[in-house]
C-alpha positions as CSV (number, residue, x, y, z in Angstrom):
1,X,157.4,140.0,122.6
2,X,160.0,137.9,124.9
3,X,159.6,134.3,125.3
4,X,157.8,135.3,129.4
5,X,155.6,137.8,127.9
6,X,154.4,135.3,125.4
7,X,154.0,132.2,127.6
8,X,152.4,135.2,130.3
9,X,149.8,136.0,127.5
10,X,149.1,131.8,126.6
11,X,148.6,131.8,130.8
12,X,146.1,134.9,130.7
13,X,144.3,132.8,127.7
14,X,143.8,129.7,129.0
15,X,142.5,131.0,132.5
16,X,140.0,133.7,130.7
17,X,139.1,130.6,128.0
18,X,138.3,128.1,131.1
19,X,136.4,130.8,132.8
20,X,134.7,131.8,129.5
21,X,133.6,128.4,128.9
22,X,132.9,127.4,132.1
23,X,130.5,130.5,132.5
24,X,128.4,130.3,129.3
25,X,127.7,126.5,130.4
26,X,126.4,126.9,134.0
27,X,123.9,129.5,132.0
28,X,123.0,127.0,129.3
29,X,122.2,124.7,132.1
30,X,120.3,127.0,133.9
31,X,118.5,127.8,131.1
32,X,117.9,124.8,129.6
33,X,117.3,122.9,133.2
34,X,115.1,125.9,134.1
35,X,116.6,126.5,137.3
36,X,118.1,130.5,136.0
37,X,119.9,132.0,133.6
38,X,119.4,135.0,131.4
39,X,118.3,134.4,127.5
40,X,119.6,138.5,127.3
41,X,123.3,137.1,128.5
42,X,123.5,134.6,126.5
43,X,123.2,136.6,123.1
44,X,125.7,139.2,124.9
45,X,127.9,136.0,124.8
46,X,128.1,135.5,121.4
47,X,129.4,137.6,118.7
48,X,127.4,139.4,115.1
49,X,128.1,136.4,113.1
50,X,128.3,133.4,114.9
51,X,128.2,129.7,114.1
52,X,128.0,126.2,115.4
53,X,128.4,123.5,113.7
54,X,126.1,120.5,115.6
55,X,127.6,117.6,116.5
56,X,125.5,116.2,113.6
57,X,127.3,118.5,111.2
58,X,124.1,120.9,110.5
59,X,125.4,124.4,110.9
60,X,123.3,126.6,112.6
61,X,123.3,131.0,112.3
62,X,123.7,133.3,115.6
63,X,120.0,134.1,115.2
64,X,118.3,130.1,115.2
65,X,121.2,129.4,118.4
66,X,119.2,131.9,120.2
67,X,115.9,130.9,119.4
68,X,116.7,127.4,119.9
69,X,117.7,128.1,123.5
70,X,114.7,130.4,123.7
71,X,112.3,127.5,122.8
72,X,114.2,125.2,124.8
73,X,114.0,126.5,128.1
74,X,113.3,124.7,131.0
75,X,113.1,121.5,128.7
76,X,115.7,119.4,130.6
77,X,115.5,119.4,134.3
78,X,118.4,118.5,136.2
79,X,120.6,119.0,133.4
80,X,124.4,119.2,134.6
81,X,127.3,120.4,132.2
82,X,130.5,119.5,132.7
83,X,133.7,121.0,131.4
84,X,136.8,118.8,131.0
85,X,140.3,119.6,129.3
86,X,140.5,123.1,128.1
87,X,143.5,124.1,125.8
88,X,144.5,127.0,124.2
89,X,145.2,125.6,120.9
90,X,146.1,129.2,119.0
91,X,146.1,133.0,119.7
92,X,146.7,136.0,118.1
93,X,145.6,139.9,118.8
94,X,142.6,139.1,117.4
95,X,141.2,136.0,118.3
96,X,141.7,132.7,120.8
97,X,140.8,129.1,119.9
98,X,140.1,126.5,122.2
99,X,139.4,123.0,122.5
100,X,137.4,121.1,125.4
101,X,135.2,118.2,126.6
102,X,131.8,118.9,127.4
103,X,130.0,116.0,129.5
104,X,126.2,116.3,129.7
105,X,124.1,114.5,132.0
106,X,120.3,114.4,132.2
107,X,118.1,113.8,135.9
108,X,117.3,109.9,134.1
109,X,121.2,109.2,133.8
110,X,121.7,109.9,130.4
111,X,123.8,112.3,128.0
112,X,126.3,112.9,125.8
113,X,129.7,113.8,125.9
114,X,131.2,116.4,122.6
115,X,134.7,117.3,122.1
116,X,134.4,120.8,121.2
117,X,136.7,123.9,119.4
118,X,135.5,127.5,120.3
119,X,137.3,130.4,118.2
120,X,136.5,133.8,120.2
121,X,137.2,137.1,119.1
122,X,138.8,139.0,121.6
123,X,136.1,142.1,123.2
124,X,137.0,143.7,126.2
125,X,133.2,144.6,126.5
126,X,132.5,140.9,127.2
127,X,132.9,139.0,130.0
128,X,136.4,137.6,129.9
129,X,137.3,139.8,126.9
130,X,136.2,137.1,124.7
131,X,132.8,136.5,122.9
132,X,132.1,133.3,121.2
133,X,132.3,133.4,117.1
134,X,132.3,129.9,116.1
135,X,131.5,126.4,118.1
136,X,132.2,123.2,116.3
137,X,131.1,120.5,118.1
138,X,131.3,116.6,117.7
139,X,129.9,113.5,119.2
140,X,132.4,111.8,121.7
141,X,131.5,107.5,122.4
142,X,130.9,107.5,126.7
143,X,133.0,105.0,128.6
């Protein structure tokens, strides 16, 4: 691969990653605001085997992500997700990982803000071609 196919492929990354993430956020808020959202999309979204790891290092299986966000709609209303500074931080044929910001803010003015690192496998059946296999996310001090 030349030198302008690879930096071509890191472009094509880090526009399908932002997309990627942005997407599967605006559904979490949805969901969890209870303004929309679809529970069925959301497990489309993540891959046979997938983890997070909380921001309060608990790590959590595909199947209790789901049924948390199951149990948890509606739950927050006027929940907005924001997404701040996402990099590609490696590639290959197989798989993308990703860093961001996530800034969450509730209706009563509060929230959180996580700096996050996604690995996706790569799926041309998902949206994006990527569907998320692991999410580690940690607790970021507001400003």
């Amino acid at each position: 691969m030349s030198v302008t196919e690879s930096s071509a492929a890191a472009g094509d990354d880090a526009v399908a990653c932002r997309a990627e993430i942005v997407r599967l956020h605006e559904l979490i808020e949805g969901l969890l605001s209870g303004t929309g959202g679809d529970p069925a999309e959301f497990a489309h979204a993540h891959a046979p085997g997938f983890t997070l790891v909380e921001p309060g290092g608990g790590t959590l299986s595909r199947a209790e992500v789901l049924a948390m966000v199951d149990g948890a709609r509606g739950v927050v209303p006027g929940l907005r997700i924001g997404i701040e500074d996402v990099r590609v931080v490696a590639s290959a044929s197989e798989f993308v990982v990703a860093s961001y910001r996530e800034v969450q803010v509730r209706a009563d003015g509060g929230g959180d803000v996580r700096a996050v690192t996604v690995v996706f496998a790569r799926d041309a059946s998902a949206v994006h071609g990527l569907r998320w296999r692991h999410l580690h996310e940690t607790w970021v001090e507001r400003s």
